[in-house]
Backbone as CSV, one residue per row, in Angstrom:
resi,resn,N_x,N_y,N_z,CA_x,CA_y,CA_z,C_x,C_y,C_z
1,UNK,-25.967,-1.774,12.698,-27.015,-1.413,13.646,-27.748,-2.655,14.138
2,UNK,-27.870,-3.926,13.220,-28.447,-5.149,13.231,-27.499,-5.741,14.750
3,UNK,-26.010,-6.071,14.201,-25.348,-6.749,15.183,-24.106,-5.676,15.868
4,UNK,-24.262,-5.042,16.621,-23.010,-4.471,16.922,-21.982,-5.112,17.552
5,UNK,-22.813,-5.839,18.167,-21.480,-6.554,19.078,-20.605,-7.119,17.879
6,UNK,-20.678,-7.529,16.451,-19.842,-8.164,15.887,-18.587,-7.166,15.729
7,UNK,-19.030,-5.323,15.561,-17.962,-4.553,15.536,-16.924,-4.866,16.346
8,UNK,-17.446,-4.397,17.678,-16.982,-4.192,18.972,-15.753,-5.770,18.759
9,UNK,-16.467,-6.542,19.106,-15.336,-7.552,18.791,-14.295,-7.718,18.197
10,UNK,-14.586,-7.851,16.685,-13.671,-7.482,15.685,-12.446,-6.426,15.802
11,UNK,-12.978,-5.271,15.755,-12.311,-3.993,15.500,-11.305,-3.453,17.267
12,UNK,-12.232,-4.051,18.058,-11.818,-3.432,19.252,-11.011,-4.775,19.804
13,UNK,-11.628,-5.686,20.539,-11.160,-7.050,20.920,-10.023,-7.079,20.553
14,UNK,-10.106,-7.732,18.990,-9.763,-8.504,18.024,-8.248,-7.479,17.846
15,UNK,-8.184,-6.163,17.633,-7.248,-5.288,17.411,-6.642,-5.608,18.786
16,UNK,-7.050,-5.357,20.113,-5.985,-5.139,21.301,-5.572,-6.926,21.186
17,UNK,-5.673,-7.746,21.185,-5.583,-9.041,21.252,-4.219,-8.853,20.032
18,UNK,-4.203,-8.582,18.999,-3.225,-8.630,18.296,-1.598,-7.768,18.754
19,UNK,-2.219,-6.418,19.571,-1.415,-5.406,20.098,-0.626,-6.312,21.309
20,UNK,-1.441,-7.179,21.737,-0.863,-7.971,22.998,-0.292,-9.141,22.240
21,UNK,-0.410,-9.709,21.462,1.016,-10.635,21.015,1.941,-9.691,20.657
22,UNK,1.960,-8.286,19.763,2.728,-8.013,19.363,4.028,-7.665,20.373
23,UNK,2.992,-6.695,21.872,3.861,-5.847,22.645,4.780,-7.302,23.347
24,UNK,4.525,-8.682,23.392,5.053,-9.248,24.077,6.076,-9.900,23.478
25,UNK,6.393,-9.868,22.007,7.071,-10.669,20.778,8.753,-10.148,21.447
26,UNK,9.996,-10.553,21.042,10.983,-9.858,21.250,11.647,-10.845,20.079
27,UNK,12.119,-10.215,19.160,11.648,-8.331,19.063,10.527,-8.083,18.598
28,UNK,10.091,-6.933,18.797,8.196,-6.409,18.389,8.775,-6.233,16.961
29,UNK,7.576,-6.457,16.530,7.396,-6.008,15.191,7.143,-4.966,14.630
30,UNK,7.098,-4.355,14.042,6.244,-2.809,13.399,5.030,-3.354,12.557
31,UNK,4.282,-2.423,12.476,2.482,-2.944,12.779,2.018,-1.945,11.985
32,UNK,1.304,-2.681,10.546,0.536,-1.843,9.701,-1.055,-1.998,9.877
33,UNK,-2.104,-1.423,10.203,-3.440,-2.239,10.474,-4.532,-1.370,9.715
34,UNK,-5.357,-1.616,9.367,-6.128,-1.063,8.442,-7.433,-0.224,9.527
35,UNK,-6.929,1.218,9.425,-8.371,1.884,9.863,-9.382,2.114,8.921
36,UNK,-10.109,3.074,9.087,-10.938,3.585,7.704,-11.589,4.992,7.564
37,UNK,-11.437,5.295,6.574,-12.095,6.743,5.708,-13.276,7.129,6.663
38,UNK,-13.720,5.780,7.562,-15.234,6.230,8.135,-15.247,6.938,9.673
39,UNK,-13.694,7.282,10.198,-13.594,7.718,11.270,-13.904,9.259,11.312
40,UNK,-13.865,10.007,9.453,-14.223,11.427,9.427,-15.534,12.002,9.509
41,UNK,-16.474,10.936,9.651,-17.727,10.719,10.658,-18.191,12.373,9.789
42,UNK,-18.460,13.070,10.799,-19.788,13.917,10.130,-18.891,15.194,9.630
43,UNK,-17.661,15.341,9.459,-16.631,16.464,9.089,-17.162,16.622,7.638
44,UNK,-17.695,18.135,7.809,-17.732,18.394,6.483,-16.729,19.213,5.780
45,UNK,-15.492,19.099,5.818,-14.333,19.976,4.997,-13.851,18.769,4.069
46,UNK,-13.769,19.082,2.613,-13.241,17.879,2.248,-11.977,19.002,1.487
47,UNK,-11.372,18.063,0.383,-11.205,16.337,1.046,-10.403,16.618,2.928
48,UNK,-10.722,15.400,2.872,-10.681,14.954,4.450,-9.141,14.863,3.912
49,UNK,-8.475,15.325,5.346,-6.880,15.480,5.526,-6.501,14.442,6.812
50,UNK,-5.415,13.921,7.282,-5.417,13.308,8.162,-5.187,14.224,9.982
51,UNK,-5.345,15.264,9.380,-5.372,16.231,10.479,-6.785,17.233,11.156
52,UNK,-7.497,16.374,10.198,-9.181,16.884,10.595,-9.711,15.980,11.731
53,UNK,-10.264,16.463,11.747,-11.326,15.993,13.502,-11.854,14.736,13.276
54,UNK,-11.345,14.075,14.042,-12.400,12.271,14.180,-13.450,12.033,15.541
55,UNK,-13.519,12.457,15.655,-14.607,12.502,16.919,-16.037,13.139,17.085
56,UNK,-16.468,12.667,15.579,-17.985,12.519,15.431,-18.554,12.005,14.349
57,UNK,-18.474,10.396,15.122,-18.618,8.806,14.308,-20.130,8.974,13.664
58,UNK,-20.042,8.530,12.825,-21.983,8.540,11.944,-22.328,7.410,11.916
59,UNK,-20.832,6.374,12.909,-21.656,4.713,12.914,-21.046,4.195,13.810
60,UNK,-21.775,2.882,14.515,-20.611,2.087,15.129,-19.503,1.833,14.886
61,UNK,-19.405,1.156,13.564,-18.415,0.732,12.803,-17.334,2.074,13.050
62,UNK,-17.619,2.974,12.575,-16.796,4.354,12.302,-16.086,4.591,14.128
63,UNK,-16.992,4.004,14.997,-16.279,4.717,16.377,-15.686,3.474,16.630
64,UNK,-15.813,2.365,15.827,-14.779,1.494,16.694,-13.289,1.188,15.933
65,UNK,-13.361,2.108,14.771,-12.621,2.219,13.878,-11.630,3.780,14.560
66,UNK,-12.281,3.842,14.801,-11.809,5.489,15.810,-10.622,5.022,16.841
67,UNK,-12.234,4.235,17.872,-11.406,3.277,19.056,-10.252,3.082,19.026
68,UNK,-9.874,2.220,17.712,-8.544,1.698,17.341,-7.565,2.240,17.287
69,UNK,-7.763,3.435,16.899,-6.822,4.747,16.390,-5.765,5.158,17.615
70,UNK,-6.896,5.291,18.772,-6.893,5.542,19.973,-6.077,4.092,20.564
71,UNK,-6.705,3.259,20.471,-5.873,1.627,20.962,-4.283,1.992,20.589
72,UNK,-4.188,2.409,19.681,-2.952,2.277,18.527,-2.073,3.272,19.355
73,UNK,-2.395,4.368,19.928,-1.590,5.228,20.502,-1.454,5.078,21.789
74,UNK,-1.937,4.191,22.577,-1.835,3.786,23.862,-1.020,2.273,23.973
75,UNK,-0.784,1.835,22.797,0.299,0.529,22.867,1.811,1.356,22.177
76,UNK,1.538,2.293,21.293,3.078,2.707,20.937,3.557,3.547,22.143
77,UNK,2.528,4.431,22.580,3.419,5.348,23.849,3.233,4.657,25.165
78,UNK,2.521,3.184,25.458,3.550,2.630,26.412,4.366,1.226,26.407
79,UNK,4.394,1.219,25.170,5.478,-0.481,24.728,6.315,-0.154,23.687
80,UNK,6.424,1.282,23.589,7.021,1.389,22.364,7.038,0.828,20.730
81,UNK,5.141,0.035,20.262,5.019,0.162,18.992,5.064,0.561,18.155
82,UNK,5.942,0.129,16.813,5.917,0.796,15.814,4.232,0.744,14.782
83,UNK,3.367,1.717,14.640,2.419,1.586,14.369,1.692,2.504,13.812
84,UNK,1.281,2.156,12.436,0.845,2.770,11.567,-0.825,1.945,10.964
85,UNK,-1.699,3.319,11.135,-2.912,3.060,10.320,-3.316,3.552,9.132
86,UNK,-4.050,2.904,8.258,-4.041,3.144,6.817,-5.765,2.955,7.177
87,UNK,-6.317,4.592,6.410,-7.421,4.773,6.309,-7.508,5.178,4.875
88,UNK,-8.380,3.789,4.414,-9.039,3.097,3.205,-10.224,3.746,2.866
89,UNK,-10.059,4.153,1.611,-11.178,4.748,1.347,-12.400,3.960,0.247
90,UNK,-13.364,3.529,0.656,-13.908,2.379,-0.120,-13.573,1.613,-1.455
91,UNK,-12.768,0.791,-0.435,-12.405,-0.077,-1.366,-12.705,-1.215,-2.177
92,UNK,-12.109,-1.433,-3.434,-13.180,-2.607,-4.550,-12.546,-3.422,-5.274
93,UNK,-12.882,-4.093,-6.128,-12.163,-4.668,-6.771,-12.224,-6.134,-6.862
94,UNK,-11.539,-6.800,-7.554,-11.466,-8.632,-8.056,-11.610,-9.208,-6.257
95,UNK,-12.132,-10.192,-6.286,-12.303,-10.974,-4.247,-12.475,-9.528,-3.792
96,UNK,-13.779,-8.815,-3.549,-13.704,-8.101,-3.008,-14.784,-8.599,-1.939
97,UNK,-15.623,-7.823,-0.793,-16.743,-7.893,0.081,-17.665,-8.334,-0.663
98,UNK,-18.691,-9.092,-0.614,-19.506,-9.309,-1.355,-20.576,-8.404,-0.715
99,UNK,-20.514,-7.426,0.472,-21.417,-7.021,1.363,-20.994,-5.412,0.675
100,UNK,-20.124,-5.302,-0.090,-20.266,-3.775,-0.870,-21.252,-3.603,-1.975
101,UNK,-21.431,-2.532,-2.127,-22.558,-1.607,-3.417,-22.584,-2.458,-3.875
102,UNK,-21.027,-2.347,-4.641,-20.512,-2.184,-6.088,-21.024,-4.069,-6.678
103,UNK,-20.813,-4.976,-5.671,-20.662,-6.394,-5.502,-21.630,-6.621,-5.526
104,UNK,-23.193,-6.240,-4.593,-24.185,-6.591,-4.526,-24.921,-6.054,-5.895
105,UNK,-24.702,-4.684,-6.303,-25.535,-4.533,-7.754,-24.966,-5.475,-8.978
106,UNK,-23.770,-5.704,-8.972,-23.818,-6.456,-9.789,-24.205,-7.998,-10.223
107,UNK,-24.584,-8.166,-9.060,-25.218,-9.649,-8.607,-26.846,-9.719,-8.921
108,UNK,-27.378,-8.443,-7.998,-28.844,-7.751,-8.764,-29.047,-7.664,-10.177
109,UNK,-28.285,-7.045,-10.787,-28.453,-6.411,-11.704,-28.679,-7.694,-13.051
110,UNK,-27.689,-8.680,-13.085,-27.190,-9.881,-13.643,-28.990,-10.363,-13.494
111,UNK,-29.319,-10.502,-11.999,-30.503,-11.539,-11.724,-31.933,-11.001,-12.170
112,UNK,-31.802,-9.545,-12.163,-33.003,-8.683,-12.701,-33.726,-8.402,-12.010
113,UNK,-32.751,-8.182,-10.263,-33.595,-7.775,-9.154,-33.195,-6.457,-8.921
114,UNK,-34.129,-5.452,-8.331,-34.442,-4.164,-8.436,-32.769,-3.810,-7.179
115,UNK,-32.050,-2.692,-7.726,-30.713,-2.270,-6.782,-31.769,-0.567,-6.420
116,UNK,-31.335,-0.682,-4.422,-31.336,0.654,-4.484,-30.586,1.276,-4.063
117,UNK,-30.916,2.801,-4.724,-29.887,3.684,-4.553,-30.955,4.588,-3.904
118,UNK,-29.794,5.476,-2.882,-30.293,6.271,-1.431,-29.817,7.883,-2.363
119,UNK,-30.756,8.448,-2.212,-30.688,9.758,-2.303,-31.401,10.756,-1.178
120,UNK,-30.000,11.969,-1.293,-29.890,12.679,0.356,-31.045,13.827,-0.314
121,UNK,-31.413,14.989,0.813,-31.751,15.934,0.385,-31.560,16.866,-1.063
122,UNK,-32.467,17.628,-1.454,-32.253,18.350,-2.844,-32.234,17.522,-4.184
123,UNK,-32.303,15.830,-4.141,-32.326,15.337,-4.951,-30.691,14.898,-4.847
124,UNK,-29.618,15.055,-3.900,-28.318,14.899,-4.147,-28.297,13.166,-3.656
125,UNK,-27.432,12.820,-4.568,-26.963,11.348,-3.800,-25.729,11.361,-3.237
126,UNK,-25.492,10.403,-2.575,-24.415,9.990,-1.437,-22.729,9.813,-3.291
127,UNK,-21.993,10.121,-2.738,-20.413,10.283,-3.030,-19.278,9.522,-2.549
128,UNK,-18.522,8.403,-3.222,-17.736,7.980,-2.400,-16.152,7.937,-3.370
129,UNK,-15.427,8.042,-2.547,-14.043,8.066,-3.060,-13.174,6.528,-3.864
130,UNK,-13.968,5.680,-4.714,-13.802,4.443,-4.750,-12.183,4.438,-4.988
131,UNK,-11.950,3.499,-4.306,-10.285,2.923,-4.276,-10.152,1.994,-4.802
132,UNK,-9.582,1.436,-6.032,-9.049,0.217,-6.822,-8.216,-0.452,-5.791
133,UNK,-7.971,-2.243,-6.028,-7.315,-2.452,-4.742,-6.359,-2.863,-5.396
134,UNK,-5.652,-2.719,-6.491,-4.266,-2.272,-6.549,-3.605,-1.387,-6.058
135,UNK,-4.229,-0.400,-6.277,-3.798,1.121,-5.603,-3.888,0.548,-4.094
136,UNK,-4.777,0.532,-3.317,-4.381,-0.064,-1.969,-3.196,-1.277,-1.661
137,UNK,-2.865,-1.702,-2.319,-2.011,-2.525,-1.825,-0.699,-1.843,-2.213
138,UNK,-0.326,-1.089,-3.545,0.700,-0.751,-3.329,0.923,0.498,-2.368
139,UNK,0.146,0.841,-1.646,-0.411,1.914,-0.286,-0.145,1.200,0.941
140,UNK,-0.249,-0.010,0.457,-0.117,-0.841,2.136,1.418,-1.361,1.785
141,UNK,1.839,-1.654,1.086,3.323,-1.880,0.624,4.499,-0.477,0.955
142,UNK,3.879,0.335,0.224,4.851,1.547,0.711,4.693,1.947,2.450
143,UNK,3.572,1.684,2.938,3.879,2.034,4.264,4.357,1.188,4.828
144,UNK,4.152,0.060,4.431,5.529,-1.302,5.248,7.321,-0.612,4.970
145,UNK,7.248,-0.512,3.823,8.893,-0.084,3.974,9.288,0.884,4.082
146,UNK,8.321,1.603,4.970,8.663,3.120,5.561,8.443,2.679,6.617
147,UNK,8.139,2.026,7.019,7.972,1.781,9.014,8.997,1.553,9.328
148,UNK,9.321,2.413,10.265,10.714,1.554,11.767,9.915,0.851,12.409
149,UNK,11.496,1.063,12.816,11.380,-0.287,13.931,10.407,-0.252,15.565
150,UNK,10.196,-1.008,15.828,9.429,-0.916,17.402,10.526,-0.565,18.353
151,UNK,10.451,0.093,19.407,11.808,0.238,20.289,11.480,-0.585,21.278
152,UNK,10.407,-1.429,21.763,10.726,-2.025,22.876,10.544,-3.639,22.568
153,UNK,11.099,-4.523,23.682,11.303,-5.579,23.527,10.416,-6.770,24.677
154,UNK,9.947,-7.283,24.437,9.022,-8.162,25.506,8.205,-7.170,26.256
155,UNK,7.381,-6.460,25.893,6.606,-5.196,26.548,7.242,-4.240,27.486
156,UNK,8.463,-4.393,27.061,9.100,-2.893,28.033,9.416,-2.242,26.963
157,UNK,9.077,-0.863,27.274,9.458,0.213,26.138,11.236,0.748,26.629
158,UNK,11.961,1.067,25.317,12.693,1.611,25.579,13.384,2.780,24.466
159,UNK,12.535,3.484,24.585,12.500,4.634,23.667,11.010,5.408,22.866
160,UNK,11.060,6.342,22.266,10.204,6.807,21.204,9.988,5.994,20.205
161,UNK,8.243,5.314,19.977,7.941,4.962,18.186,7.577,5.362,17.362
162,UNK,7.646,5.232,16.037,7.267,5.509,15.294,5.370,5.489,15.178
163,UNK,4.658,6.372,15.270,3.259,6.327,15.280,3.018,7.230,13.732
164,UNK,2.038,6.801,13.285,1.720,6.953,12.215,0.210,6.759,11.426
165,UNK,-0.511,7.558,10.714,-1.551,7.352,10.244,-2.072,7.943,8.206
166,UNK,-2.205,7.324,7.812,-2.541,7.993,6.605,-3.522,7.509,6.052
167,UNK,-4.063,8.393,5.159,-5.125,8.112,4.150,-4.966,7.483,2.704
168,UNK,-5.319,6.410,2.850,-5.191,5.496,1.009,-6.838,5.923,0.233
169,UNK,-7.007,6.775,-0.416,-8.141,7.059,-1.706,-7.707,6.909,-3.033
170,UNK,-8.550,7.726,-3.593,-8.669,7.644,-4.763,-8.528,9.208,-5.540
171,UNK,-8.912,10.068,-4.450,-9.084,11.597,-4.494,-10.071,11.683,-5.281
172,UNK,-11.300,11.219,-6.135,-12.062,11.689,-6.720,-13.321,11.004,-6.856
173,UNK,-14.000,11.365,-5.659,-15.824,11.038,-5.412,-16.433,10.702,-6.500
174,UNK,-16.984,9.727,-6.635,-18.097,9.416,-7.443,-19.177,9.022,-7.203
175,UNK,-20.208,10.209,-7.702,-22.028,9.358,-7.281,-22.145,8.109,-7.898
176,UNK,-22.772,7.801,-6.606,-23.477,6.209,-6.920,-24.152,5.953,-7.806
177,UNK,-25.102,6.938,-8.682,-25.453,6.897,-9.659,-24.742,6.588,-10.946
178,UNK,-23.209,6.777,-10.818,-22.630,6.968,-12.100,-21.932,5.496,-11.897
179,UNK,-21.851,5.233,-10.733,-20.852,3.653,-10.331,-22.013,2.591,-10.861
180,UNK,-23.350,2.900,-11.176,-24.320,2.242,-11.553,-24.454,2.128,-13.149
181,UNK,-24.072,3.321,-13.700,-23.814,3.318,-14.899,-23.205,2.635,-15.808
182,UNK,-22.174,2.971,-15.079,-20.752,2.082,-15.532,-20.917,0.410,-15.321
183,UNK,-21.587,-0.130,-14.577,-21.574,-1.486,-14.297,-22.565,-1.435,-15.464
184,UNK,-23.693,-0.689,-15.853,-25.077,-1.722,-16.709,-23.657,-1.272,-17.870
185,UNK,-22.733,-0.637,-18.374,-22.232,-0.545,-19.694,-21.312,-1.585,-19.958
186,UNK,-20.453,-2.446,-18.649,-19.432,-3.510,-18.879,-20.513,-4.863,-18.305
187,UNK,-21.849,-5.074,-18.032,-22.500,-5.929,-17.846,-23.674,-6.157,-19.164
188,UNK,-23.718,-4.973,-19.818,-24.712,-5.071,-20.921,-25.923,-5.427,-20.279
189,UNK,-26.376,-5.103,-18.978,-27.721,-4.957,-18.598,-28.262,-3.472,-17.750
190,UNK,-29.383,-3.495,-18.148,-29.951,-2.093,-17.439,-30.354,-2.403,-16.314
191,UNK,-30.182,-1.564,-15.290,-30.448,-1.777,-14.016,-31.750,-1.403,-13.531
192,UNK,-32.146,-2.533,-12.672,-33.646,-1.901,-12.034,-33.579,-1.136,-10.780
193,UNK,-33.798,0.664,-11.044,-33.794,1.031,-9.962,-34.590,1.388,-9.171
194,UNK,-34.270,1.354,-7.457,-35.269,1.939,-6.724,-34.913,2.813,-6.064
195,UNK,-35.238,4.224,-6.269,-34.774,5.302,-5.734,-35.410,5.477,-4.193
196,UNK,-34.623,5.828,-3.327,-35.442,5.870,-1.373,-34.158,6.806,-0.909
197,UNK,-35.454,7.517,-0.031,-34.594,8.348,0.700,-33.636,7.891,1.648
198,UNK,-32.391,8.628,1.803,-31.517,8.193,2.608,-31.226,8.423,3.962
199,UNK,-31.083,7.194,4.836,-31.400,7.204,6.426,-30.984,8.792,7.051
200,UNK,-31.550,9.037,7.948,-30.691,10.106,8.601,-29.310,10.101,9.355
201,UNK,-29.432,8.733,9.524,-28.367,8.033,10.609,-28.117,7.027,10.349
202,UNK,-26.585,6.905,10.009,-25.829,5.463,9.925,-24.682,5.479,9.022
203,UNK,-25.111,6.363,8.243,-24.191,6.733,6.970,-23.977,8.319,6.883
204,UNK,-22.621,8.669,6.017,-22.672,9.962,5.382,-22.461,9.912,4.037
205,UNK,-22.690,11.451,3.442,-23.151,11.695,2.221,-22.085,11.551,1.094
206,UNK,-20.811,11.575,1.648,-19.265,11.699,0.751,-18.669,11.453,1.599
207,UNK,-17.641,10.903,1.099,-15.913,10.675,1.220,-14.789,11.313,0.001
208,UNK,-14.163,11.806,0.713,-12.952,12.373,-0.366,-11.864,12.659,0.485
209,UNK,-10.697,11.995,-0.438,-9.215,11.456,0.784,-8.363,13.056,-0.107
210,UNK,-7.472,13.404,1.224,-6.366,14.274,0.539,-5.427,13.195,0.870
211,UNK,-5.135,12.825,-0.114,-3.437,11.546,-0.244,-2.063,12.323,0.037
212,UNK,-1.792,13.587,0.243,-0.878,14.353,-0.277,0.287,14.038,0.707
213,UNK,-0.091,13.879,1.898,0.515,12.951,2.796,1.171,11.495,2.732
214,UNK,0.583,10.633,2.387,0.640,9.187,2.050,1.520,9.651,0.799
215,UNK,1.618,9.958,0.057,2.684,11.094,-1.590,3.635,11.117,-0.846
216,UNK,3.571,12.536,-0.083,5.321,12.515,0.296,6.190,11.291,0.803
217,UNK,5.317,10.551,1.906,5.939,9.604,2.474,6.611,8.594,1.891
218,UNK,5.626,8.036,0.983,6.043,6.795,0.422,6.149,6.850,-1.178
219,UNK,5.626,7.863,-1.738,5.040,7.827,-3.040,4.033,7.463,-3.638
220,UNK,3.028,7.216,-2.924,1.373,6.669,-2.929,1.043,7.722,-4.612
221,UNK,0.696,7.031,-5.139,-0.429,7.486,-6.519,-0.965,6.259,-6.939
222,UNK,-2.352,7.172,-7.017,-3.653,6.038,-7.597,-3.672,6.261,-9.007
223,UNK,-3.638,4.865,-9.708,-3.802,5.626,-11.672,-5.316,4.597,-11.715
224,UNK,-5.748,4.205,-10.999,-7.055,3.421,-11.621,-8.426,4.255,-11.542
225,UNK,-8.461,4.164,-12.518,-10.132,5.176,-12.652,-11.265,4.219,-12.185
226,UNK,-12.669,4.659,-12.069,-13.426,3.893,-11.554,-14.222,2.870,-12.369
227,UNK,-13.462,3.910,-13.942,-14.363,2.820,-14.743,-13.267,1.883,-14.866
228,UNK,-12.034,2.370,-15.703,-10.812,1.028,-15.585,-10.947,-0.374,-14.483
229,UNK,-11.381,0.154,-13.402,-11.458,-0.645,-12.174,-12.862,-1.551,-12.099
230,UNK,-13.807,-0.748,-12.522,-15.066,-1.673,-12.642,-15.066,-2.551,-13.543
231,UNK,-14.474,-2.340,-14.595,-13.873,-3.324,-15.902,-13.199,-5.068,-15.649
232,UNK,-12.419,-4.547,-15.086,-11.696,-5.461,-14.499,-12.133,-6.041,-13.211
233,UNK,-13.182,-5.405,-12.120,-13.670,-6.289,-11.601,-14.875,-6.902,-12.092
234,UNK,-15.995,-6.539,-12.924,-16.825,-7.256,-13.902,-15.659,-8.297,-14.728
235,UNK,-14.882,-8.445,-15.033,-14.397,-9.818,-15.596,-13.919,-10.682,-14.854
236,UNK,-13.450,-10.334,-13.751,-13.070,-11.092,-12.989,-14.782,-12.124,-12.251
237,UNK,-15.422,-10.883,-12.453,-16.676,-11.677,-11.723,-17.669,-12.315,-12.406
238,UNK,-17.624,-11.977,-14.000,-18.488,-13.390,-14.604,-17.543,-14.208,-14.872
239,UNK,-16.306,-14.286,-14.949,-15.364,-15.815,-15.078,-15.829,-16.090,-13.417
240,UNK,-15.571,-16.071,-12.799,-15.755,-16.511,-11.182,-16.748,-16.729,-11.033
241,UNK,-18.003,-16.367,-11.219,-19.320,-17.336,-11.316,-19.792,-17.613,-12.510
242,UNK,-18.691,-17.926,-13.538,-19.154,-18.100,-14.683,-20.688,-18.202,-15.181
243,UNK,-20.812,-16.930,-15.759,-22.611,-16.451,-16.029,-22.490,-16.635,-17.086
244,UNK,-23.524,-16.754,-18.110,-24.155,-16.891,-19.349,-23.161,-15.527,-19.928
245,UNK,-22.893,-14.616,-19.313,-22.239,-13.509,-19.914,-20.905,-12.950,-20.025
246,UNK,-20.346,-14.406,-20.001,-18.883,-14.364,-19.883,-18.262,-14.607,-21.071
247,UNK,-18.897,-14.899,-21.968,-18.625,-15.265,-23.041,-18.851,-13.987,-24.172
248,UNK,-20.136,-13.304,-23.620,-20.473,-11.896,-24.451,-19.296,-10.831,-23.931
249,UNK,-19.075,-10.994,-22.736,-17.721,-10.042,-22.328,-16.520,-10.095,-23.160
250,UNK,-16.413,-11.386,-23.277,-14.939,-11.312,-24.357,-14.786,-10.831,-25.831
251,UNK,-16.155,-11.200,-26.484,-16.374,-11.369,-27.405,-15.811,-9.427,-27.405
């Protein structure tokens, strides 16, 4: 909401700019690109299927993530791209964003500065489908060697492509409250919280992926739990800024 234009660029620009080396390559390539979980915008049927409604974004980010979707089907049906999007469902893990939750509380939490957490109406908090990024990559791996081929060559189409979209999760929401938990139990610190109500606008309340799709295709299964996964990214992250508490971790 701060900078939009950085979306717009990125996601929109930045995506057709890539579509235009690709459509002009000979031979084209087939094209995996990362959408996201955030295009199911204000749909409340979960879990979200890849056949539910995207066309009511709860953010910039989410409509230019949409945009793309849309970009994506206007370069395969007229250059004949092979092109597939993979909608990520918040994803985490070792080098992850440092601009996620999961990354920033644990940075708080370590320093003994207050983390907050947004709670919706009724006392409910926000839900998200956390994705280990093992599990995503072998998600982005299986849809590489299921992609055909592009049919056209130097931007002339000559035939039908392969178009394609699926969902990479986790299938099983977890409150933010409990992703908070789990970090003060593999950090050995209690967290300072500040409970605030949550915006009306900008965000939604859950994410939850039906994979069952991304399954048949390729064989997509997630085995990382959220605590397994927080485990392993807490070690990865006091060796990497080696803290005073890298040493109590091993022990």
């Amino acid at each position: 909401m701060e900078n939009p234009g950085s979306y717009v660029h990125s996601n929109i620009a930045g995506l057709v700019t890539l579509f235009e080396a690709c459509k002009a390559a000979n031979p084209q390539p087939a094209i995996v690109w990362a959408s996201s979980s955030s295009v199911y915008g204000l749909n409340l049927k979960t879990p979200f299927s890849e056949t539910d409604r995207t066309d009511q974004p709860a953010s910039l980010y989410a409509a230019t993530k949409k945009a793309g979707e849309e970009i994506a089907h206007t370069y395969n049906h007229i250059y004949g791209l092979s092109i597939t999007g993979l909608r990520f469902f918040t994803v985490y893990g070792p080098w992850g964003r440092p601009d996620m939750a999961y990354f920033s509380f644990t940075k708080d939490i370590l320093r003994g500065k207050p983390i907050d957490l947004y709670q919706g109406p009724n006392g409910i908090y926000p839900a998200r489908d956390f994705t280990y990024i093992d599990d995503i990559v072998k998600g982005c791996l299986g849809s590489l060697d299921t992609a055909k081929k592009s049919t056209g060559s130097g931007g002339a189409k000559n035939g039908t492509a392969q178009l394609r979209v699926f969902n990479l999760g986790n299938t099983s929401p977890v409150p933010v409250p409990r992703l908070v938990n789990i970090l003060e139990k593999y950090l050995r610190v209690k967290a300072i919280k500040n409970i605030m109500r949550m915006p009306k606008n900008g965000d939604v309340p859950f994410t939850h992926a039906n994979i069952s799709h991304a399954r048949s295709e390729f064989g997509y299964n997630p085995t990382t739990d959220l605590s397994m996964g927080l485990k392993k990214f807490v070690k990865w992250y006091l060796t990497y800024y080696d803290t005073p508490l890298d040493r109590k971790f091993h022990d």
